[in-house]
C-alpha positions as YAML, in Angstrom:
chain: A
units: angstrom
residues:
- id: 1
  name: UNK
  ca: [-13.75, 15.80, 17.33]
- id: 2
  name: UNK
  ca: [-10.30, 15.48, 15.21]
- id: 3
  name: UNK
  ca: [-6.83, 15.65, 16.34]
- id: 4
  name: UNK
  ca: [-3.51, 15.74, 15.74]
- id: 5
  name: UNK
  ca: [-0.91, 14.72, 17.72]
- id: 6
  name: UNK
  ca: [3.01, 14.21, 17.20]
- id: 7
  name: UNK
  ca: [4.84, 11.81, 20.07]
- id: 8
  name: UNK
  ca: [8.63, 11.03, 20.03]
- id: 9
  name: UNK
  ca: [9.34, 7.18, 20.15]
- id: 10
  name: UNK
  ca: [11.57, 5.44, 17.94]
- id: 11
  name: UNK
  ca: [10.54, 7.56, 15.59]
- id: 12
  name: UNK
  ca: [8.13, 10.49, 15.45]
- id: 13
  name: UNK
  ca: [4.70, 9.29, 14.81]
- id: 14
  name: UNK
  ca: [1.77, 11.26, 14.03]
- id: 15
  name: UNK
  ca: [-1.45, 10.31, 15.41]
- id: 16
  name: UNK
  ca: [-4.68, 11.20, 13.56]
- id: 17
  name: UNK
  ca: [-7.37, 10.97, 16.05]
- id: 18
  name: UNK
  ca: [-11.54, 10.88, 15.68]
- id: 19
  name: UNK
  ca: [-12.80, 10.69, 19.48]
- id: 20
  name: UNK
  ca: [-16.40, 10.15, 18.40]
- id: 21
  name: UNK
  ca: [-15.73, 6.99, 16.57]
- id: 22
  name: UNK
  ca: [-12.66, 5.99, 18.45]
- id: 23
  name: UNK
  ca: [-11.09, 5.83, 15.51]
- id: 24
  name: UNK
  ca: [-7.53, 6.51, 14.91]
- id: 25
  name: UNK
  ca: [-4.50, 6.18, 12.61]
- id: 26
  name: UNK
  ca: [-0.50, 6.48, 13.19]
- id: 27
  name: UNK
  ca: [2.12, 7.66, 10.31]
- id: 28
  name: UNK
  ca: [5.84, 7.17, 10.76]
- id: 29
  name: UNK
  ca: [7.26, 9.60, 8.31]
- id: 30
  name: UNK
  ca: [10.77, 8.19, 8.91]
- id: 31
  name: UNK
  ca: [10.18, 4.87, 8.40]
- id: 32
  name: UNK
  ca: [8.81, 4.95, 4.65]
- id: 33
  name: UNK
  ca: [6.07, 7.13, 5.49]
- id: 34
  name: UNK
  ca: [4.23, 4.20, 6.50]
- id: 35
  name: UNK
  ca: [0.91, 3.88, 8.20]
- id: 36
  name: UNK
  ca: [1.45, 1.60, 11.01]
- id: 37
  name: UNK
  ca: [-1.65, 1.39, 12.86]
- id: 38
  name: UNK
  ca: [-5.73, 1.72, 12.22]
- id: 39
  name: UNK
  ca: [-7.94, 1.21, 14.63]
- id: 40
  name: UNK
  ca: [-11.90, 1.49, 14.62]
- id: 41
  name: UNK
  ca: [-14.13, 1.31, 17.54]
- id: 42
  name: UNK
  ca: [-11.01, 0.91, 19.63]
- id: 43
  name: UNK
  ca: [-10.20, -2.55, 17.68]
- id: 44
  name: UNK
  ca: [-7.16, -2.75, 15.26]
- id: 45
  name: UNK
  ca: [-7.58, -3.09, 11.93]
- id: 46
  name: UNK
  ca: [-4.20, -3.89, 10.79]
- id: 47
  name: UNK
  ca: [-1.03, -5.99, 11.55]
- id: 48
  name: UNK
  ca: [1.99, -5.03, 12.49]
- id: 49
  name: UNK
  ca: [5.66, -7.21, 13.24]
- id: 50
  name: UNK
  ca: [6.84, -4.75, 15.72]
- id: 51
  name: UNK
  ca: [10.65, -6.54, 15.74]
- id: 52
  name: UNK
  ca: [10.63, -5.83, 12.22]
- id: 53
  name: UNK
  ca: [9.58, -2.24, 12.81]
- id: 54
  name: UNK
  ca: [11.87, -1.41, 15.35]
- id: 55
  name: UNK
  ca: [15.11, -2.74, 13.17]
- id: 56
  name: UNK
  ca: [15.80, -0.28, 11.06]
- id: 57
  name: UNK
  ca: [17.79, -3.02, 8.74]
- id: 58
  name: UNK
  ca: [14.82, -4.96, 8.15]
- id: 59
  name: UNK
  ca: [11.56, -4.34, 5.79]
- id: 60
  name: UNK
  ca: [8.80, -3.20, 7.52]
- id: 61
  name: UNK
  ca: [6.43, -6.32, 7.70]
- id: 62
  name: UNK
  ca: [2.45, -5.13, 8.94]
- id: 63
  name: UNK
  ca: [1.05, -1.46, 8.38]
- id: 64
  name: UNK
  ca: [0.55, 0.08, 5.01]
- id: 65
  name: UNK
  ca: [4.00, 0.16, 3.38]
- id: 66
  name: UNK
  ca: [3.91, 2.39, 0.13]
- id: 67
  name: UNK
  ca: [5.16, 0.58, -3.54]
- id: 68
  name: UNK
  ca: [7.42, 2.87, -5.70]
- id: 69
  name: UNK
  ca: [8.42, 3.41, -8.38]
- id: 70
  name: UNK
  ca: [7.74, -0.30, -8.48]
- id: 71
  name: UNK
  ca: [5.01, -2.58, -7.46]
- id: 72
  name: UNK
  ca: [6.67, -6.50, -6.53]
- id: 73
  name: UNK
  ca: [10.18, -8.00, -7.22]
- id: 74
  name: UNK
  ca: [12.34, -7.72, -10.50]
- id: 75
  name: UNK
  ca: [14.44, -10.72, -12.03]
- id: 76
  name: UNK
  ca: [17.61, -10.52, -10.52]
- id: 77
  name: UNK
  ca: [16.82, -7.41, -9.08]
- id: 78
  name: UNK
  ca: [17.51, -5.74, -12.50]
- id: 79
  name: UNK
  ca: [15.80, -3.73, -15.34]
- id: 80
  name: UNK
  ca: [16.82, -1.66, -18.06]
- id: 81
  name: UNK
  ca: [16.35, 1.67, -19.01]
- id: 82
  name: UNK
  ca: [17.82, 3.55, -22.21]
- id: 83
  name: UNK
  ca: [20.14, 0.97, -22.60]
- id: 84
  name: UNK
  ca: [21.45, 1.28, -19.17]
- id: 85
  name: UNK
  ca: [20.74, -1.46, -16.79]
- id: 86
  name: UNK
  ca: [19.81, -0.70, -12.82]
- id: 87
  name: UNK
  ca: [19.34, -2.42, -9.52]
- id: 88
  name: UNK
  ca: [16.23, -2.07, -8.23]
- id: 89
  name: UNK
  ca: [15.14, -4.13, -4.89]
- id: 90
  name: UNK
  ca: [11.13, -5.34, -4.85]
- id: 91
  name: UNK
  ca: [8.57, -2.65, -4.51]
- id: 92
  name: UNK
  ca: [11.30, -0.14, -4.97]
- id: 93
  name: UNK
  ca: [12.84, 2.35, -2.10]
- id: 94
  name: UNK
  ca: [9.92, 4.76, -0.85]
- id: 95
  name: UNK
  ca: [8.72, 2.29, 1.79]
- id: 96
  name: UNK
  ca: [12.39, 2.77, 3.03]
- id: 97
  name: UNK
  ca: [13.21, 6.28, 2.67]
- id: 98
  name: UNK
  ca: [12.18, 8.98, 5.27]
- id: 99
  name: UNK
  ca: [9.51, 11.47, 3.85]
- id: 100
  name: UNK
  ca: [8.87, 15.05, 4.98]
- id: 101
  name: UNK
  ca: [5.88, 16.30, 6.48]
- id: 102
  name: UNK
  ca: [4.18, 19.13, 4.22]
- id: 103
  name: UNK
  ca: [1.16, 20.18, 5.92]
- id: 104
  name: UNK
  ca: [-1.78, 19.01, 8.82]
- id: 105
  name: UNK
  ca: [-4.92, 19.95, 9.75]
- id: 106
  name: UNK
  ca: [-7.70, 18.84, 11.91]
- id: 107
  name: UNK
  ca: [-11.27, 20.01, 11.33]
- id: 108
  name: UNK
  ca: [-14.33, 19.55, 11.82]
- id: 109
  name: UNK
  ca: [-14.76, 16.85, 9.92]
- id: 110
  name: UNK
  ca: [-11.70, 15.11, 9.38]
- id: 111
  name: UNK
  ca: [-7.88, 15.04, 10.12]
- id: 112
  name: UNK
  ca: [-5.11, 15.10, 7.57]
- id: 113
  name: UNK
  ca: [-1.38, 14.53, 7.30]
- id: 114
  name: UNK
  ca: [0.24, 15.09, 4.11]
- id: 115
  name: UNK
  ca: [3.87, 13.67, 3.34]
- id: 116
  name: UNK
  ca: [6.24, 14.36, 0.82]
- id: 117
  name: UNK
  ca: [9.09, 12.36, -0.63]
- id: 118
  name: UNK
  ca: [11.71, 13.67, -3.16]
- id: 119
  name: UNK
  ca: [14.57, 12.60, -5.71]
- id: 120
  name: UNK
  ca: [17.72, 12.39, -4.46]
- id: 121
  name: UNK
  ca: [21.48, 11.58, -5.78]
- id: 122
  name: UNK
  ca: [20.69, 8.28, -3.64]
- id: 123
  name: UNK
  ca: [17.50, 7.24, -5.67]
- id: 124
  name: UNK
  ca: [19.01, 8.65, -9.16]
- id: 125
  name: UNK
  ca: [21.43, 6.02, -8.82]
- id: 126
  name: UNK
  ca: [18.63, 3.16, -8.91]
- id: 127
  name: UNK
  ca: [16.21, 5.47, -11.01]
- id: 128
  name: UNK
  ca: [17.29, 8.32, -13.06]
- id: 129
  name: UNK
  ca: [14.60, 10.65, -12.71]
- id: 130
  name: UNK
  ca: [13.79, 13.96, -10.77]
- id: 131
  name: UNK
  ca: [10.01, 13.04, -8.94]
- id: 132
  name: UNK
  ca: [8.63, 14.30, -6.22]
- id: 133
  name: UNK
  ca: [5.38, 12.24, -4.55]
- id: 134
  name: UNK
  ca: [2.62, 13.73, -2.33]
- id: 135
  name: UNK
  ca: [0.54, 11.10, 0.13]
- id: 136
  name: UNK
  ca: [-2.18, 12.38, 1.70]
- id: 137
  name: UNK
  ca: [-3.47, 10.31, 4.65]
- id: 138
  name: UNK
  ca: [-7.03, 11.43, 5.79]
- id: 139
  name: UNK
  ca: [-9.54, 9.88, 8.53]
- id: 140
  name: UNK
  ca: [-13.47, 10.01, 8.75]
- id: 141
  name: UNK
  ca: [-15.15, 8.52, 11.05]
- id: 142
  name: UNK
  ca: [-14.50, 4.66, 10.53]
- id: 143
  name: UNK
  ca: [-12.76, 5.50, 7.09]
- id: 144
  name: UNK
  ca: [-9.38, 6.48, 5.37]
- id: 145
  name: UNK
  ca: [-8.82, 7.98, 2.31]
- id: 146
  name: UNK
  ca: [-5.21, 8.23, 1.29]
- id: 147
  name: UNK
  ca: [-4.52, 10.82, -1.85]
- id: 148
  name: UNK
  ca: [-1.76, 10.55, -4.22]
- id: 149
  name: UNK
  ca: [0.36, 12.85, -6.52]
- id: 150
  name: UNK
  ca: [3.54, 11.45, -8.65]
- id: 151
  name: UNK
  ca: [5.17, 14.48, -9.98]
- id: 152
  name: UNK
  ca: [7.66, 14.35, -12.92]
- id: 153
  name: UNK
  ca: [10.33, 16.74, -12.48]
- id: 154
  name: UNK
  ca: [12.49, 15.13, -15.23]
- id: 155
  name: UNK
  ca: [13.08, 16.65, -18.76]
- id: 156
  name: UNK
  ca: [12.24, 12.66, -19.96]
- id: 157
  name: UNK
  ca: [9.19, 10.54, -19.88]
- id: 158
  name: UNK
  ca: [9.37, 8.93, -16.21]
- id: 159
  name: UNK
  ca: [7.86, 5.38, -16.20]
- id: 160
  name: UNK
  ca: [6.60, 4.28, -12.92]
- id: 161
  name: UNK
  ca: [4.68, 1.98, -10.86]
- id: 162
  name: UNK
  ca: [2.74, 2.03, -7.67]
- id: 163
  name: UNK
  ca: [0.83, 0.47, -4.73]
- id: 164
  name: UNK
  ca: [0.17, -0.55, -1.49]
- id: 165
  name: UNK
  ca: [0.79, -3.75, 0.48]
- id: 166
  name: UNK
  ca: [-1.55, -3.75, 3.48]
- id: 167
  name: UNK
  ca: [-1.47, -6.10, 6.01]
- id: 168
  name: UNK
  ca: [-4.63, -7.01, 8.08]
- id: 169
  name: UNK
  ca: [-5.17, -8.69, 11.10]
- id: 170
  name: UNK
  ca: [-7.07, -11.86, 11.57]
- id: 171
  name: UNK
  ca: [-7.29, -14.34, 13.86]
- id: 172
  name: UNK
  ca: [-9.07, -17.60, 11.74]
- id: 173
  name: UNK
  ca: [-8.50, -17.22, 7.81]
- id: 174
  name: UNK
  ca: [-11.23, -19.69, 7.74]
- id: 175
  name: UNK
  ca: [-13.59, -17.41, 8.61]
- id: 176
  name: UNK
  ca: [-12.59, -14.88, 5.83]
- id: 177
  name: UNK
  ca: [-15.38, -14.29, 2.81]
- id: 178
  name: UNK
  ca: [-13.94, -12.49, -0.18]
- id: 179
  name: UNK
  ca: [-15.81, -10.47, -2.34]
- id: 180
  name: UNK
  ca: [-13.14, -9.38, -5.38]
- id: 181
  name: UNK
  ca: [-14.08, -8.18, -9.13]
- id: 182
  name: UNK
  ca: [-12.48, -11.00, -10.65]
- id: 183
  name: UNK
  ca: [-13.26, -14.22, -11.56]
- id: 184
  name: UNK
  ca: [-9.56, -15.44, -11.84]
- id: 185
  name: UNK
  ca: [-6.26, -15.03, -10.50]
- id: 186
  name: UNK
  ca: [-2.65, -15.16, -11.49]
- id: 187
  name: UNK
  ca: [-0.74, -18.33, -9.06]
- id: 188
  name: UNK
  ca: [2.94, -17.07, -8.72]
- id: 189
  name: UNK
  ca: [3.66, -20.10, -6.75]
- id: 190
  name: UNK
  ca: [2.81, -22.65, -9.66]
- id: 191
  name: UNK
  ca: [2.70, -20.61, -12.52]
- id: 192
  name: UNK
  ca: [-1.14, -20.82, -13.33]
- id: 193
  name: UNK
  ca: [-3.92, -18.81, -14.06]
- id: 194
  name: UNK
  ca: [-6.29, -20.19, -11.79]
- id: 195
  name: UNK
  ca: [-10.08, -19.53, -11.48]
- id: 196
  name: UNK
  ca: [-11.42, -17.63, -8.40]
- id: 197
  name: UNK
  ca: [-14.40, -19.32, -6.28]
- id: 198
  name: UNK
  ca: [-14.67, -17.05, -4.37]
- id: 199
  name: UNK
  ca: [-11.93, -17.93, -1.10]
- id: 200
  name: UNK
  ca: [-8.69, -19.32, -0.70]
- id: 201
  name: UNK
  ca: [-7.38, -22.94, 0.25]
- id: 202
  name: UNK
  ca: [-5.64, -21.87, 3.53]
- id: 203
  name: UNK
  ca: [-3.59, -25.14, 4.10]
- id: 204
  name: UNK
  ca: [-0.79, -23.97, 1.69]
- id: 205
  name: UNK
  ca: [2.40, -22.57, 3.19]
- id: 206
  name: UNK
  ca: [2.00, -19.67, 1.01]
- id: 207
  name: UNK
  ca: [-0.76, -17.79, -0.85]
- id: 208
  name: UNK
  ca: [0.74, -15.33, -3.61]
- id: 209
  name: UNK
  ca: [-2.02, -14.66, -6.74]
- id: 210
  name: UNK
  ca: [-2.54, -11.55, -8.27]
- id: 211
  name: UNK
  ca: [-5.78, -10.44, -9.91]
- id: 212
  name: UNK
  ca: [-5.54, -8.76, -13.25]
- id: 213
  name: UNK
  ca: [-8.97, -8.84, -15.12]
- id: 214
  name: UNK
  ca: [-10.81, -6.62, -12.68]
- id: 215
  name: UNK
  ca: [-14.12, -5.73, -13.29]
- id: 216
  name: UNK
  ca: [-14.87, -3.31, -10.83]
- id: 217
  name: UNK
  ca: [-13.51, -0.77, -8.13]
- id: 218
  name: UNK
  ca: [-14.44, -2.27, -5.15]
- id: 219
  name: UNK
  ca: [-13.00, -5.39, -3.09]
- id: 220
  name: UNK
  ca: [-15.03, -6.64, 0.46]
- id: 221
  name: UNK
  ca: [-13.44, -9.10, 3.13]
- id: 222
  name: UNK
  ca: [-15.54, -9.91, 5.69]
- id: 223
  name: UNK
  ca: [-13.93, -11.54, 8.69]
- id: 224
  name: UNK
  ca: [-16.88, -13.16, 10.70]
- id: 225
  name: UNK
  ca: [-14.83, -14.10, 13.35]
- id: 226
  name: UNK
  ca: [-14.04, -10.47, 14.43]
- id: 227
  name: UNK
  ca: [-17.87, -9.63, 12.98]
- id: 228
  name: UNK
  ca: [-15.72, -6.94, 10.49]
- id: 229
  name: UNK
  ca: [-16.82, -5.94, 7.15]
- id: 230
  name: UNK
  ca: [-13.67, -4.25, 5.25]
- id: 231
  name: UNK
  ca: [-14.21, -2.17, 2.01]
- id: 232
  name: UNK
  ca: [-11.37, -0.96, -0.30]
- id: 233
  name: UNK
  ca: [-11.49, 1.15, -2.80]
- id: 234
  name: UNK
  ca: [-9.49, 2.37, -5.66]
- id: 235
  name: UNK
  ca: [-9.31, 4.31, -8.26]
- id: 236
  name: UNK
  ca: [-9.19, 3.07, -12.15]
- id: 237
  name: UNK
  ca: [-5.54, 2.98, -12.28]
- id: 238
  name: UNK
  ca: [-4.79, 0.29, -9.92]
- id: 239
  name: UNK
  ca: [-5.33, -2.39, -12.50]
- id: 240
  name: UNK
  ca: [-3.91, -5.47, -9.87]
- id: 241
  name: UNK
  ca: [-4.64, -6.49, -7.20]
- id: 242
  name: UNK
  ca: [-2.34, -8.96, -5.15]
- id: 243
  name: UNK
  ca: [-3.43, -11.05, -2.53]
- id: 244
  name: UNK
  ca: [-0.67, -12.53, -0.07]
- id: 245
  name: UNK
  ca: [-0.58, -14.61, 3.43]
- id: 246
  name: UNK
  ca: [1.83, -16.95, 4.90]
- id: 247
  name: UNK
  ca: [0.38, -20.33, 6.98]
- id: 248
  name: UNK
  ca: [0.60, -19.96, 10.69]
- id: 249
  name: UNK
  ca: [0.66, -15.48, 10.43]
- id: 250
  name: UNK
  ca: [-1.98, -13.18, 11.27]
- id: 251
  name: UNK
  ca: [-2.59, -11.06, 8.83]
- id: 252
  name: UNK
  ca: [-3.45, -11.53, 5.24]
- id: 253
  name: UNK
  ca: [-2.75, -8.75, 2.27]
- id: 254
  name: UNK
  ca: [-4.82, -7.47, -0.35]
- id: 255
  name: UNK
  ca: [-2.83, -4.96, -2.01]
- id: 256
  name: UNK
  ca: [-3.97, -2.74, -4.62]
- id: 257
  name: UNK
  ca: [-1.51, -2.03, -7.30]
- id: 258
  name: UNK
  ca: [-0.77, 0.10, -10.65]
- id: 259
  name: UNK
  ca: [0.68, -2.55, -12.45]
- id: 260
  name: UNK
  ca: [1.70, -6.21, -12.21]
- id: 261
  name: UNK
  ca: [5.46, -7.18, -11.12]
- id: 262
  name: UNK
  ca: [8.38, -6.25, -13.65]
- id: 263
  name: UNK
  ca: [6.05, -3.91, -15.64]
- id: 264
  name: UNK
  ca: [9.24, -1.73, -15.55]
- id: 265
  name: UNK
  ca: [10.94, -4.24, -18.42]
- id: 266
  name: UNK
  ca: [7.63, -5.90, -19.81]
- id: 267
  name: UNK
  ca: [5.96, -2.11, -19.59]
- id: 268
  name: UNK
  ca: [2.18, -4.04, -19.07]
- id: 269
  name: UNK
  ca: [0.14, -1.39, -17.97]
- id: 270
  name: UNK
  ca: [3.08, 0.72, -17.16]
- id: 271
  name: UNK
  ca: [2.16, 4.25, -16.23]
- id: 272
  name: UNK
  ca: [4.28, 6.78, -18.11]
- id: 273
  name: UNK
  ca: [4.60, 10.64, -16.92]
- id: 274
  name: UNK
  ca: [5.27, 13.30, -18.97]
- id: 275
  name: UNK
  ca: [8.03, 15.81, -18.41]
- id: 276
  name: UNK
  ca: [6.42, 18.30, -15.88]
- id: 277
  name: UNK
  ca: [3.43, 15.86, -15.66]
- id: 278
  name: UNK
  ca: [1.89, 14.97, -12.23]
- id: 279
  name: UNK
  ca: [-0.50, 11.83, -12.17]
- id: 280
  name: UNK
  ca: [-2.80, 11.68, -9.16]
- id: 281
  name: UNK
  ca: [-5.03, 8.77, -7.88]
- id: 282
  name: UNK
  ca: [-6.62, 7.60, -4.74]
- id: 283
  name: UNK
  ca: [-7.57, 4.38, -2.01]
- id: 284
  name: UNK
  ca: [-10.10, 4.48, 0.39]
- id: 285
  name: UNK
  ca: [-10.18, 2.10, 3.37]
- id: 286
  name: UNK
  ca: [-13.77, 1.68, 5.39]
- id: 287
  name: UNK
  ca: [-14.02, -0.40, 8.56]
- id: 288
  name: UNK
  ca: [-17.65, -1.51, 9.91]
- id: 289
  name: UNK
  ca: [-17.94, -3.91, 12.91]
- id: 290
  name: UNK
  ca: [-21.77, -5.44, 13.09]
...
């Protein structure tokens, strides 16, 4: 049986329910839309820095923050655009913004929240263009889909990027088996393309590599110290994916994304919208503890 329920805390959050799976989810509309809780089986699935969360001035560090209209960090914050340069902080302002809530629904077989987040004089001064994105959040059972639609509502081409930077929680990296479409990864720490073996060396301070010759849809971590198997996938236009931990955290990122970092100035594999265009894609996220 699905639910839907709204409870005042900090902020309203939305809690998508399944009681036959114990599965749930919770959305914070106000704080960047974000998804700040899965759980499966009555076990969480991902991470969350709850003193980051509740300070408003900080960056939400655990959940499901949302990437746009850029995916990573910019040199000197900058990029240029018809000749005109902007500021633009990394992964851009919709994980900051408050969205609206368009619509819910619980069924039969499934619950869904759908959010909506528009153009405003505040993000035309960063990025000059009239958009207005759609997120649809929707659990089954032991799986989420999330749905998304970038509308152009700009008389000009709109070029954009998106993503999302997960964070999942584990309690031994070492026990982490990685099963990615790629056979070699991008080092932003040294510089390198490196080649992929298969797992990461977990000693470093920091682990930041993106993965940009994919070969499939699909990526598998399986943490066999929590005995979960975790499946994402995503649709053809997420053409990266990052992966990201710090030494001594619990939780460990593999974020699917449109386009590498500063594809806004380099435009590599930039996604251009058409004047009264929409572009829609999806991720699905499946849980199974054996």
């Amino acid at each position: 049986m699905y639910s839907i329920n709204l409870e005042q805390r900090q902020y309203k959050t939305y809690i998508l329910k399944d009681e036959s799976s114990n599965s749930l989810v919770e959305i914070v509309p106000d704080r960047g839309g974000i998804m700040t809780k899965w759980q499966v089986s009555d076990r969480d699935i991902m991470y969350l820095d709850s003193d980051r969360f509740t300070n408003p001035e900080l960056s939400v560090r655990g959940g499901n923050p949302i990437l746009f209209p850029i995916c990573g960090n910019l040199p000197d914050n900058s990029y240029t655009h018809n000749g005109k340069q902007y500021t633009l902080k990394q992964h851009g302002f919709a994980r900051d913004l408050a969205w609206d809530v368009n619509s819910q629904e619980a069924g039969i077989n499934s619950a869904v929240l759908t959010l909506v987040l528009k153009s405003s004089d505040t993000t035309k001064q960063v990025y000059p263009f009239d958009f207005e994105v759609t997120f649809t959040y929707e659990i089954i059972g032991n799986s989420l889909k999330i749905r998304q639609t970038y509308q152009n509502k700009s008389d000009v081409a709109m070029p954009c990027s998106f993503g999302f930077h997960p964070y999942f929680l584990v309690r031994d990296k070492s026990k982490l088996s990685f099963e990615i479409p790629s056979q070699e990864y991008f080092d932003h720490k040294s510089k390198d393309t490196k080649q992929f073996s298969g797992n990461f060396d977990f000693n470093q301070d920091e682990i930041d590599v993106a993965f940009k010759k994919l070969s499939g849809n699909t990526a598998i971590v399986t943490d066999n110290e929590r005995n979960l198997k975790l499946t994402l996938e995503y649709d053809r236009d997420f053409s990266t994916l990052v992966f990201w931990t710090l030494k001594g955290k619990e939780f460990y990122c593999i974020e699917p994304w449109s386009a590498p970092r500063n594809s806004i100035n380099t435009g590599e594999k930039l996604t251009v919208i058409e004047p009264g265009n929409n572009y829609s894609t999806a991720i699905a996220l499946t849980a199974n503890f054996f």
